[in-house]
C-alpha positions in Angstrom: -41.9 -10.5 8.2 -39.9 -8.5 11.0 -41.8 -7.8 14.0 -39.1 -5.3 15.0 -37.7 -2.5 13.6 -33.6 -3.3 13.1 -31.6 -0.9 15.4 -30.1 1.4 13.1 -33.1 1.8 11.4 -34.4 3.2 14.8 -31.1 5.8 14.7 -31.8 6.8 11.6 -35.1 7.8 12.6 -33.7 9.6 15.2 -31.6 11.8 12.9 -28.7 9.5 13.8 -27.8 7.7 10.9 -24.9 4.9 10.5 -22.6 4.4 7.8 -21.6 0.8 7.1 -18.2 1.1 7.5 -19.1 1.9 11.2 -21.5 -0.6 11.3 -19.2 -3.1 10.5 -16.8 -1.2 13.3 -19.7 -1.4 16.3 -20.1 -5.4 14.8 -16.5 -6.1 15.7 -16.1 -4.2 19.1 -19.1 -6.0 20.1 -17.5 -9.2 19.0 -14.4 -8.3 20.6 -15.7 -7.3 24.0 -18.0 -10.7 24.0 -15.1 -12.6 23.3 -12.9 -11.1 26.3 -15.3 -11.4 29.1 -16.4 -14.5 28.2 -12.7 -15.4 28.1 -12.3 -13.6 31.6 -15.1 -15.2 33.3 -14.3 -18.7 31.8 -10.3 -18.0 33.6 -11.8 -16.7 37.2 -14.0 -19.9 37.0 -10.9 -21.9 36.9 -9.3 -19.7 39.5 -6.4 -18.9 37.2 -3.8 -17.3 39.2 -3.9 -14.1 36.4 -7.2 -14.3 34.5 -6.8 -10.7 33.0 -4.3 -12.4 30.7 -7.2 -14.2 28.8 -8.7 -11.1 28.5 -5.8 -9.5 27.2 -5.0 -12.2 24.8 -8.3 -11.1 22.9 -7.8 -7.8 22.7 -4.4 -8.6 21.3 -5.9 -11.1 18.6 -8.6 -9.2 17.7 -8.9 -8.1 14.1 -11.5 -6.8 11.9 -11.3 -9.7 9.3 -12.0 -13.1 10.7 -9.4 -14.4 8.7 -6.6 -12.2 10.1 -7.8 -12.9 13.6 -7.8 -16.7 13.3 -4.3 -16.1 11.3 -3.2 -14.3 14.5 -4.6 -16.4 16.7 -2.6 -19.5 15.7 0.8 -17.9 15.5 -0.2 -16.5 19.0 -1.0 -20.1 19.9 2.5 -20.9 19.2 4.4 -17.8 20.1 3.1 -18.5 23.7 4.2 -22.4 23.8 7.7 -21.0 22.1 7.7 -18.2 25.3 6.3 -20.2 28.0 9.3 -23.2 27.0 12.2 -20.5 26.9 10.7 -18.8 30.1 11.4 -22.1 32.1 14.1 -22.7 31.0 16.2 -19.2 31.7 14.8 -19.8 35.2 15.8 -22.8 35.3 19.0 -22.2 34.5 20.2 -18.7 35.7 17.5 -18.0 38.7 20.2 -17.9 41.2 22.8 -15.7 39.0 20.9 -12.7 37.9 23.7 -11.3 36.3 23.4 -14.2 33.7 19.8 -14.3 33.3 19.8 -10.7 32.5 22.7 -11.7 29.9 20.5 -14.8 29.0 17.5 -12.8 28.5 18.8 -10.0 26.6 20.4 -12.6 24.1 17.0 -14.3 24.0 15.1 -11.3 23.1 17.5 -10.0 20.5 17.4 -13.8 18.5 13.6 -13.2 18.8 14.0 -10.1 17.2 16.0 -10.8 14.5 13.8 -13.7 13.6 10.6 -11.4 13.7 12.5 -9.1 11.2 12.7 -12.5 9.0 9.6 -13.5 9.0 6.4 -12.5 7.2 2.8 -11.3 8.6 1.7 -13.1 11.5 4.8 -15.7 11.4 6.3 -12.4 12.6 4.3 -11.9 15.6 4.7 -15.4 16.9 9.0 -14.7 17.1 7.6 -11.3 19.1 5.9 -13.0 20.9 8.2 -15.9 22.2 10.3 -13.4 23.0 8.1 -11.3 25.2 6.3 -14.0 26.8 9.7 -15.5 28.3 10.0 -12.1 30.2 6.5 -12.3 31.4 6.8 -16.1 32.6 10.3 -15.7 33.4 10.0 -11.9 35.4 7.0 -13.2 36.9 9.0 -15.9 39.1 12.5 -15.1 39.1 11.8 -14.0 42.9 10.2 -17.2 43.6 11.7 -19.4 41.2 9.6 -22.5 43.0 6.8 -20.8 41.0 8.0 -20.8 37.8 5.9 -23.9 36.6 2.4 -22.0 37.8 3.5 -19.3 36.3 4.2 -20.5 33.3 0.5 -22.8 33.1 -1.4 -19.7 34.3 0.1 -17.4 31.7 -0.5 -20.5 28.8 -3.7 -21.6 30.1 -5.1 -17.8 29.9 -3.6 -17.6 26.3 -5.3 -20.4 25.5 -8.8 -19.4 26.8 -8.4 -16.0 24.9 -7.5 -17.7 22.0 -11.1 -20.4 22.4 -13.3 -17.5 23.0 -12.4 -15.2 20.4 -12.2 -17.8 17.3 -15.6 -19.6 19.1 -17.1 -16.2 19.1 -15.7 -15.0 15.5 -17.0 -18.6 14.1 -20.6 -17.8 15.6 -21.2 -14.3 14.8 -18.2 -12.5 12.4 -19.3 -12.3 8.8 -17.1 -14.6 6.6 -16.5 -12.6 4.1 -12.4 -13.2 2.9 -13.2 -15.2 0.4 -15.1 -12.7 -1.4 -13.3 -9.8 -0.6 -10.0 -11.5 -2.3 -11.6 -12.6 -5.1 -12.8 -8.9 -5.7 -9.1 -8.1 -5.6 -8.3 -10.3 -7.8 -11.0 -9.7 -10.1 -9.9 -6.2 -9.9 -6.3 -6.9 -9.9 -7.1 -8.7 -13.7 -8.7 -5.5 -15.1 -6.1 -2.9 -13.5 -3.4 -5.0 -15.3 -5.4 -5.1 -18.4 -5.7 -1.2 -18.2 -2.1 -1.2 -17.9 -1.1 -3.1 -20.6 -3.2 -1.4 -23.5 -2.4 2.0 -21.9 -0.3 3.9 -24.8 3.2 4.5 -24.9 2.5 7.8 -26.1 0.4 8.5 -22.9 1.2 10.1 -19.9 4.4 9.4 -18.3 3.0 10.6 -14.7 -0.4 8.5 -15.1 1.2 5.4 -16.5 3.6 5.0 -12.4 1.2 5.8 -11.1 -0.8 3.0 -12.2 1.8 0.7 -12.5 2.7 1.6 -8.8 -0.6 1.0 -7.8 -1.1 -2.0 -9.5 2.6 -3.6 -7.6 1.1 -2.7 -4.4 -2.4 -4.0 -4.9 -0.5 -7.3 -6.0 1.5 -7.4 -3.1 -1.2 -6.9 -0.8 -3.1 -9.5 -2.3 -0.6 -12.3 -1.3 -1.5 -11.3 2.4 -5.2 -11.5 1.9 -5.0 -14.7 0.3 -3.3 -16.4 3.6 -5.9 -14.8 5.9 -8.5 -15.8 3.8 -7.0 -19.2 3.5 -7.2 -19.2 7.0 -10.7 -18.7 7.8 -12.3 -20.5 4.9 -11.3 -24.3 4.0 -13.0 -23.8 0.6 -10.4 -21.4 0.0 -7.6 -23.2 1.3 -7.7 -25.6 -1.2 -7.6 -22.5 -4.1 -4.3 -20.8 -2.0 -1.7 -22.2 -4.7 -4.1 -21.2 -7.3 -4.0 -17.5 -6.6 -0.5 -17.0 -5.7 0.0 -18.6 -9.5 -2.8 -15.9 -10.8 -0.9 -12.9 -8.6 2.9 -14.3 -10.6 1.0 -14.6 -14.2 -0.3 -11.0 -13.6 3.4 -9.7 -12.4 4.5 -10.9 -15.8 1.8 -8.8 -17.2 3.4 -6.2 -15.8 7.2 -7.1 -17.1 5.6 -8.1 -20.7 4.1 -4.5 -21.3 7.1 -2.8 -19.7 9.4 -4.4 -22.2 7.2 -3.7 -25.2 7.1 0.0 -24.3 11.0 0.5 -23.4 11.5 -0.9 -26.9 8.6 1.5 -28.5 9.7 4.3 -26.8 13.6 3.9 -28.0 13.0 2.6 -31.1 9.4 3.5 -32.5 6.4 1.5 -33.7 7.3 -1.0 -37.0 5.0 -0.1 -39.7 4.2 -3.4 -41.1 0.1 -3.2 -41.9 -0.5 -6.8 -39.9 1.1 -6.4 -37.2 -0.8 -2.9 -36.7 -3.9 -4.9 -37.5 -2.8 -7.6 -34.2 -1.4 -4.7 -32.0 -5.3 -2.9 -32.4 -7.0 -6.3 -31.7 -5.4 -7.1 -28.7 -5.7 -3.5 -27.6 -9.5 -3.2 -28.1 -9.7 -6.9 -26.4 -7.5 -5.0 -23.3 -10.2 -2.0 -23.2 -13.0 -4.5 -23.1 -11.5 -7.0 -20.4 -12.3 -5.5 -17.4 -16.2 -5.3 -18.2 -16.5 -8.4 -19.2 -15.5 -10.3 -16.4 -18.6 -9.5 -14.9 -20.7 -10.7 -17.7 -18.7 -13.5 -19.1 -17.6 -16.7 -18.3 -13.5 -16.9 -18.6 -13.4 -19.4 -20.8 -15.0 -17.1 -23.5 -12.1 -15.0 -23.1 -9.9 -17.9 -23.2 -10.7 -18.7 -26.6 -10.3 -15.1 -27.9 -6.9 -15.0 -26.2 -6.1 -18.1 -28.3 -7.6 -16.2 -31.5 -5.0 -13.3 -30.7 -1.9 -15.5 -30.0 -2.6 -17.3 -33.1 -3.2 -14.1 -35.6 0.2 -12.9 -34.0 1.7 -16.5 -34.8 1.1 -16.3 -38.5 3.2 -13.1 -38.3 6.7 -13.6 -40.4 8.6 -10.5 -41.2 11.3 -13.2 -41.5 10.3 -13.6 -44.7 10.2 -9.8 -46.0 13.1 -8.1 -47.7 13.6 -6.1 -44.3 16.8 -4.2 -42.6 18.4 -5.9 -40.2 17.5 -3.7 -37.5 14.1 -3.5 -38.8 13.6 -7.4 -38.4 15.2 -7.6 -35.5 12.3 -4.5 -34.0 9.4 -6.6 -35.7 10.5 -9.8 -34.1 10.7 -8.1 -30.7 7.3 -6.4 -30.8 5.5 -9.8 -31.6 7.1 -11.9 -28.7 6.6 -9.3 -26.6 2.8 -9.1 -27.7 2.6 -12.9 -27.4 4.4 -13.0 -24.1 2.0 -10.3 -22.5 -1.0 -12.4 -24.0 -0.1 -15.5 -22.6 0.8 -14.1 -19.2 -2.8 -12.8 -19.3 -4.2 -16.2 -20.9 -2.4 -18.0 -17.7 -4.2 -15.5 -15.3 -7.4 -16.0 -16.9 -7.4 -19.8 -16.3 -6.2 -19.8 -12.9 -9.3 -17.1 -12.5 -11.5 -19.6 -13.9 -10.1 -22.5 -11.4 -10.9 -20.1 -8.4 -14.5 -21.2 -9.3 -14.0 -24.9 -9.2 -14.5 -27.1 -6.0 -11.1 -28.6 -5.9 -7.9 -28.4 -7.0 -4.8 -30.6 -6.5 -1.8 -28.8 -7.2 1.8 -28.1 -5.8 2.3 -24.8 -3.8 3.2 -21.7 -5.1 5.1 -19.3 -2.9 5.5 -15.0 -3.7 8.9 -15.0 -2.3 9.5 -11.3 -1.2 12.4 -9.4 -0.2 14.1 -9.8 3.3 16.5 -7.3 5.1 19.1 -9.4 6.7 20.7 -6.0 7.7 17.7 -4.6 9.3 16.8 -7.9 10.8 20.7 -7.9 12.6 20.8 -4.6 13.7 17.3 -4.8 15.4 18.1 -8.2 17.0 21.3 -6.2 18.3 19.6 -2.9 19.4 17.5 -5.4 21.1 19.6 -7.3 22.9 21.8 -4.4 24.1 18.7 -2.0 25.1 17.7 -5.0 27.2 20.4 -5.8 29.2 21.2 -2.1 29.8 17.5 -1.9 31.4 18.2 -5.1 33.1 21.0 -3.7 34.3 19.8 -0.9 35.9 17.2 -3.3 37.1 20.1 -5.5 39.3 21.5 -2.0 40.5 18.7 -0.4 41.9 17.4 -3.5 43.1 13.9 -1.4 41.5 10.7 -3.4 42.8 8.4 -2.7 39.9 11.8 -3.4 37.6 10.9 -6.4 36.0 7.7 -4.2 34.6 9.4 -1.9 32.8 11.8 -4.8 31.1 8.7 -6.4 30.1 7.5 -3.6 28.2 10.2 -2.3 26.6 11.2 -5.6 25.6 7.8 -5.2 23.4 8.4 -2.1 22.2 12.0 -3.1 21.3 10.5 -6.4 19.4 7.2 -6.1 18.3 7.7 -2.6 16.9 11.2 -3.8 15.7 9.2 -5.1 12.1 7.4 -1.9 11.1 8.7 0.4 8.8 9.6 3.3 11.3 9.8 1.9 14.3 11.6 4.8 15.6 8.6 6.9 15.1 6.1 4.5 16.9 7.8 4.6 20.1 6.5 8.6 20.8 2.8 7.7 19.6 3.0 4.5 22.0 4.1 6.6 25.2 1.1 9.1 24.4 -1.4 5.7 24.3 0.1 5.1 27.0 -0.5 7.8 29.0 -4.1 7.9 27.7 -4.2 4.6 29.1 -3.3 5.0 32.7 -6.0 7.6 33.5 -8.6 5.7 31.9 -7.4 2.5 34.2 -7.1 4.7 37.2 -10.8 6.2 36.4 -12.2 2.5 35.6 -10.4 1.1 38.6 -10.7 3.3 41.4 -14.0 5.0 40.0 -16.1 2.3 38.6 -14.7 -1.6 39.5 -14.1 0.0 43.1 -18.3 0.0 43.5 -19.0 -2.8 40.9 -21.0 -5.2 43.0 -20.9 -8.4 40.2 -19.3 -9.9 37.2 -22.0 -7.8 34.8 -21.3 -4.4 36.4 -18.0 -5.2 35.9 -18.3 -6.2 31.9 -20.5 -3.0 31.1 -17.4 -0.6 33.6 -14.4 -2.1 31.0 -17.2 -2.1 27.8 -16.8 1.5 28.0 -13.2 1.9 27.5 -12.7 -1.1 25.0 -15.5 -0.9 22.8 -14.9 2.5 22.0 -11.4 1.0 21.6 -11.9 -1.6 19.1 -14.0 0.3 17.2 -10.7 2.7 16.9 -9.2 -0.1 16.3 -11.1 -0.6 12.2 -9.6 2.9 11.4 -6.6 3.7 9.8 -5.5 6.8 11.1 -6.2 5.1 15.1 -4.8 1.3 14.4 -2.0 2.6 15.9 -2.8 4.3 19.5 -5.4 1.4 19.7 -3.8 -1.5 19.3 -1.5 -0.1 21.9 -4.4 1.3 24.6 -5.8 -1.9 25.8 -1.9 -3.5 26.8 -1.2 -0.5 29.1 -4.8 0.0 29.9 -5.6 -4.1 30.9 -2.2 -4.1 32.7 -2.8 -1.3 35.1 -6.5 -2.0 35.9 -4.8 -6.1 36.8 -8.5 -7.6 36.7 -7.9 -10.4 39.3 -10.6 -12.4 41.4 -10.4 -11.0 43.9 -9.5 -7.9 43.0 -6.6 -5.7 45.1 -7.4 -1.9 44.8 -4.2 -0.4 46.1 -3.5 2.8 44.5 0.3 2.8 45.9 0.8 -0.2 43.3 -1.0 0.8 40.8 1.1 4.2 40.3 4.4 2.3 40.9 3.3 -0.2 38.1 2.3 2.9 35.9 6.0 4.5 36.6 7.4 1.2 35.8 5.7 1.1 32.4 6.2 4.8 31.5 9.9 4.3 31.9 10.0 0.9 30.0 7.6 2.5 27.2 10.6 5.7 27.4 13.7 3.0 27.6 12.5 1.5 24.5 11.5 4.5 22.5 15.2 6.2 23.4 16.6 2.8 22.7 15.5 3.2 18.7 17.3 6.9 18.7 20.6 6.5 20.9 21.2 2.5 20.0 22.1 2.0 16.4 19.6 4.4 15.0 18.0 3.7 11.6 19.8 5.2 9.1 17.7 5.5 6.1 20.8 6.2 3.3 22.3 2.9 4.5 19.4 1.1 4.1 18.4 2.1 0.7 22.1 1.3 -0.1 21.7 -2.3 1.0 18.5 -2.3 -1.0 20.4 -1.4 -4.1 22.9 -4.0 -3.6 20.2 -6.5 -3.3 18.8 -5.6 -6.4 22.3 -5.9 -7.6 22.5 -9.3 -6.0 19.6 -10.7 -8.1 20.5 -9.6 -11.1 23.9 -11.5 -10.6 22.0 -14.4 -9.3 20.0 -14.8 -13.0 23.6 -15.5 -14.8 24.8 -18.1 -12.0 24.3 -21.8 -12.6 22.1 -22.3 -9.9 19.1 -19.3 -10.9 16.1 -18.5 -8.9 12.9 -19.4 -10.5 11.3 -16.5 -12.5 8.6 -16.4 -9.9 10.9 -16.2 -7.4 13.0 -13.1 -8.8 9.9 -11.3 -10.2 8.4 -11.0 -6.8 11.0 -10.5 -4.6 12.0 -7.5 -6.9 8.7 -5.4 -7.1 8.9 -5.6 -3.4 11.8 -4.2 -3.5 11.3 -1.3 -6.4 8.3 -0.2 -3.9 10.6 -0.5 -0.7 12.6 2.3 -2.2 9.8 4.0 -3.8 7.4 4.5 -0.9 8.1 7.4 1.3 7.2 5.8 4.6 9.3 3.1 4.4 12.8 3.8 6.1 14.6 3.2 2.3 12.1 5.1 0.4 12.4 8.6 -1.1 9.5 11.0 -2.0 10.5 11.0 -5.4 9.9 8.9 -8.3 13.7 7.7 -9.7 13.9 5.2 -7.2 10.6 4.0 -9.1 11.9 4.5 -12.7 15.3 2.9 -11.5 14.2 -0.3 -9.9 11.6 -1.2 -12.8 14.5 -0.7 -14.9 16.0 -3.5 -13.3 13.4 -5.8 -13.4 13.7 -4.9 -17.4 17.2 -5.7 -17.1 16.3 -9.0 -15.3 13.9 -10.1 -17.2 16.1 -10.0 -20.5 19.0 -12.1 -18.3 16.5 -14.2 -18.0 15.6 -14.3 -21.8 19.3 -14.4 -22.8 20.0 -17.4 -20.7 17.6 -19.5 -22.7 19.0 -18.5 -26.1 22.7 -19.3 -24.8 21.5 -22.7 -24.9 19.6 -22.6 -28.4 20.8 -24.9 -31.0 19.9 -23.1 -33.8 22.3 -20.8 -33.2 26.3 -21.2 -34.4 28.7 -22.4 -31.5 30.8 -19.3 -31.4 27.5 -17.1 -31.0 26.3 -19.2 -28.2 29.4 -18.8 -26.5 29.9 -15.1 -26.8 26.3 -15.2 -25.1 27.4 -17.2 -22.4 30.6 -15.2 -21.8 28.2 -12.7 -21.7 26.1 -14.1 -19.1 28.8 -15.6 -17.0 30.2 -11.6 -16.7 26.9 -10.5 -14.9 27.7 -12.3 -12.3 30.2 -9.9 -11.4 28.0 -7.1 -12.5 28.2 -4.8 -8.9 32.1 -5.5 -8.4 32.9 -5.1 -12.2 29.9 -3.4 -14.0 32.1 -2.5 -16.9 33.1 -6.2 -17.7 29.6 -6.6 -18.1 29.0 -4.1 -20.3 32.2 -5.1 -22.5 31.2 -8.8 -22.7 27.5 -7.6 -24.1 28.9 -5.5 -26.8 31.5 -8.2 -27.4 27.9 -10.4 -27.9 26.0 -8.0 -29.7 29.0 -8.2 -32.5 29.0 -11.6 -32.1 25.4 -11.9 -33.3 26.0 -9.0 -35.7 28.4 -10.8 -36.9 26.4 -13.9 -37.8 25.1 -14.3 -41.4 21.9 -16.4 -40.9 21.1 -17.1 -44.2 17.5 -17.2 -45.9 15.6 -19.6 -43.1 13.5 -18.6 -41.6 13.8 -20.4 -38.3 17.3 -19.0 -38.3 16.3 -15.7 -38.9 14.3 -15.6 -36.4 17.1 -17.0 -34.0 19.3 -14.6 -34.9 16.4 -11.5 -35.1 15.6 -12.9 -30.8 19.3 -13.0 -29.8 20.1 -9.5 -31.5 17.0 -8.1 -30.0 17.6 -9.6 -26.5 21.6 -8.1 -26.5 20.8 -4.6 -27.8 18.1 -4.2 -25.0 20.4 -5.3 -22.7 22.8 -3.1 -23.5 20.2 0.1 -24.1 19.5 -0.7 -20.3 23.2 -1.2 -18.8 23.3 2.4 -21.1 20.1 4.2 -20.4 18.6 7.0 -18.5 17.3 4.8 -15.7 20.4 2.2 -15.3 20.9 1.1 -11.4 25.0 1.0 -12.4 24.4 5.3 -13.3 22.4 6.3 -10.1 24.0 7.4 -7.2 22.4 6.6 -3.6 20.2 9.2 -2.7 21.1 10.8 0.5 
């Protein structure tokens, strides 16, 4: 029994009631502000020569979800080692030639850079932050290069405190709560893909993108919830491989029941009484999926899968007195039913091994797609922004110099991996503004009369709680995340501390102009161009499709993944390739219809049951996409040459052989309907 009533009970009585969503908010600002000053006391104790660095460090790894935060944490953990090792050694090297440690530098933050761009969620953040934390150890002693050894341990051992507090603190007190949260999504990830596949062909053609655009991008955001949660729970860990498989087995899902409508839609339903009869059971089992994995256990479902797959296996219009092009529309309608079914079926059992204790399995790896282009000319715009400021840095001989390269060696890194980083640079200088009044009111208004170490935790609780709880929104991520690495900077929390407002306004100069270098840098140094970047996307797509007919091909994983990622780079409107329209959508999936029937034509160039000559006009064919962006009309030749080919082939009354030749015919003619159609990537002019 509660002696005490629980404290938002107590507001709502008050007429002050609190949503959970902000609950969970006040939780993790609470958490956050904990962490820091326990991190800031534990770094005066040791008479760290710049405690406010451990407090900085967990405002900068602080995330709602403990598993994003323990993510972050580690990659910090090793972004700081990275920085602190390149830091020595450009002082080591070039302290007495600043001309060449400005060169040095520059070069160093631009490889950073273009690593970042390479790299993946938090793997990112640890190339941004090598980069950055060699200016900050390297800056901070290039005047007294003697130092550069204290500099470097203060800055590492601070880092290191931040990093102990916050995950010592999120381990006590943050809910745990990953794991459930991403087998939710993938729960609902199973019956969104069910919904899609027994959603009509004769439905709506707005309704059906949109939930098959929906549907790419929960799957993609899935794979990033699986690491984080992978990363806070070791339960999970065990399970990663598990549902990165599930995530693939549903992306086939998606592929199987885009293939089965393309051929619907072009070339109608067969009317053959069974297979009607198969096509309305597995329908009605789709309608019912989604309910009953509340209520069921998978392997229920399992077993009616396998009752499906079977009724569909006893299907043989092979052996019906059938047009050609009637046989060949009944085979492809079955494999394609079969296929979505046992993508499904695969999902379903790597959903039922989430549940188990253990697995012992190899990894699976989503493999996504990766803009060398981007990645090169932000490691360049980089490099050159930097040693411009750096320049101007030697020139002026500027005291506070070295404070403004540090910044905007941030901005032109860590904002480097978003999608508009060109955009973020404005909405950072107005943080930043925000910033420096608030430190100048904490400082000089507050700290300047705080008589111990708890007057001076409740002074900074009222500018970063308020922070952090900005920081579980949306719509203020951004100006938050940024507040606190102006704000902490400018207030310098030191033991003892200096109050010298002369400093403290050159220091907020210095980081107005480095926050303005690097926000100019993005619009005057090789400004993103967002034509040529949906043009190298295109080519990309091109890329893979040529890749599938080589003799060394990607794994169907592999291809599938990397592709949607790409079909919703150019389909999302905030993403420098995107458009706000929907042929980039319609386009790309086309592709990956394309693809995925490479992919099928590959495995009957190699069937036996087909005659030589047909095998090699299917090769032929194959080997012709790999020229398929430089020569897309060779391609298209060599398939019609293969389609005649088959055509050609009298298969005789077998049945097996019928249904060789009723699988290669199907597999050419879609080919060639989608080198032909509407939506064909080798018809569609770059959008400007």
């Amino acid at each position: 029994m509660r002696l005490l009533p629980d404290f938002y009970e107590v507001l709502a009585a008050w007429g002050l009631p609190v949503s959970a969503p902000l609950r969970a908010a006040l939780g993790f600002a609470l958490r956050t502000w904990i962490s820091g000053m326990l991190a800031f006391w534990i770094a005066c104790r040791l008479q760290l020569d710049s405690p406010q660095w451990a407090l900085l460090t967990v405002l900068i790894v602080a995330r709602p979800q403990t598993g994003m935060l323990l993510s972050r944490a580690v990659y910090r953990l090793v972004g700081t080692v990275l920085g602190c090792g390149f830091g020595l050694l450009l002082v080591i090297l070039f302290a007495q030639t600043p001309e060449l440690f400005v060169g040095a530098f520059a070069l160093l933050i631009g490889l950073c850079t273009l690593w970042a761009n390479l790299l993946t969620n938090f793997r990112s953040y640890a190339a941004v932050l090598a980069g950055y934390t060699s200016a900050i150890v390297s800056l901070g002693a290039i005047a007294n290069p003697e130092t550069i050894f204290d500099v470097a341990m203060a800055r590492g051992s601070a880092t290191l405190i931040g990093i102990a507090c916050s995950v010592v603190v999120a381990a006590l007190f943050a809910p745990q709560s990953a794991r459930e949260q991403v087998l939710a999504g993938l729960k609902s990830a199973i019956g969104e893909a069910a919904r899609r596949a027994c959603f009509s062909w004769h439905g709506d053609d707005m309704e059906r993108k949109r939930m098959g655009r929906h549907l790419i991008e929960h799957l993609i955001g899935l794979n990033t919830l699986v690491e984080f949660a992978s990363a806070e729970s070791g339960s999970f860990r065990v399970h990663r491989a598990t549902a990165d498989s599930l995530l693939v087995h549903l992306f086939g899902v998606i592929s199987a029941k885009r293939g089965l409508d393309a051929h619907v839609v072009r070339r109608g339903m067969p009317e053959y009484p069974p297979l009607l009869e198969a096509r309305d059971a597995c329908f009605a089992f789709l309608q019912t999926l989604p309910a009953r994995l509340d209520e069921e256990d998978p392997t229920g479902l399992l077993y009616q899968l396998a009752d499906l797959r079977a009724r569909l296996g006893t299907l043989d219009p092979e052996s019906l007195p059938l047009p050609p092009h009637e046989l060949v529309s009944h085979r492809i309608v079955i494999d394609r039913l079969d296929e979505l079914l046992r993508e499904l079926g695969d999902a379903l059992k790597e959903w039922a091994r989430l549940h188990r204790r253990r697995i012992d399995r190899p990894p699976v790896r989503l493999n996504f797609h990766r803009d060398h282009r981007a990645a090169l000319i932000n490691g360049l715009r980089a490099a050159l922004a930097t040693a411009a400021i750096g320049a101007f840095w030697i020139a002026t001989a500027w005291t506070h110099g070295p404070g403004a390269l540090v910044i905007s060696s941030v901005l032109l890194s860590l904002f480097s991996t978003v999608p508009r980083p060109d955009r973020v640079g404005w909405s950072f200088l107005q943080a930043a503004g925000v910033a420096i009044v608030a430190a100048y009111v904490c400082k000089f208004c507050l700290l300047s009369h705080a008589s111990d170490f708890a007057v001076y935790a409740v002074d900074m609780g009222l500018f970063l709680i308020p922070c952090c709880v900005m920081l579980c929104y949306p719509r203020t991520t951004g100006f938050a995340a940024a507040f606190p690495l102006v704000f902490l900077a400018q207030v310098s929390s030191a033991n003892p501390m200096q109050f010298n407002a002369v400093d403290f306004l050159n220091t907020a100069i210095a980081t107005l102009v480095g926050v303005l270098a690097g926000t100019l840098a993005y619009q005057l140094v090789l400004p993103p161009d967002p034509k040529t970047a949906r043009r190298y996307v295109v080519q990309r797509i091109l890329d893979s499709l040529e890749a599938i007919s080589r003799e060394r091909c990607p794994s169907f994983e592999d291809w599938t993944t990397r592709m949607y990622d790409r079909i919703i780079r150019l389909s999302d409107p905030e993403n420098l390739s995107g458009t706000h329209t929907d042929e980039w959508l319609d386009t790309g999936l086309g592709s990956v219809d394309l693809g995925c029937e490479l992919f099928r034509l590959r495995s009957l160039a190699d069937d036996e049951r087909l005659p030589r000559e047909v095998r090699q006009a299917l090769q032929s064919a194959r080997a012709d996409f790999t020229r398929l962006r430089d020569r897309p009309q060779q391609a298209l030749a060599a398939t019609r040459r293969a389609l005649a080919a088959v055509l050609g082939w009298e298969p005789g009354d077998r049945h097996e052989t019928r249904r060789a030749w009723a699988r290669a015919t199907g597999v050419v003619e879609e080919i060639d309907a989608r080198l032909n159609g509407p939506f064909s990537i080798l018809n569609r002019p770059v959008p400007a």
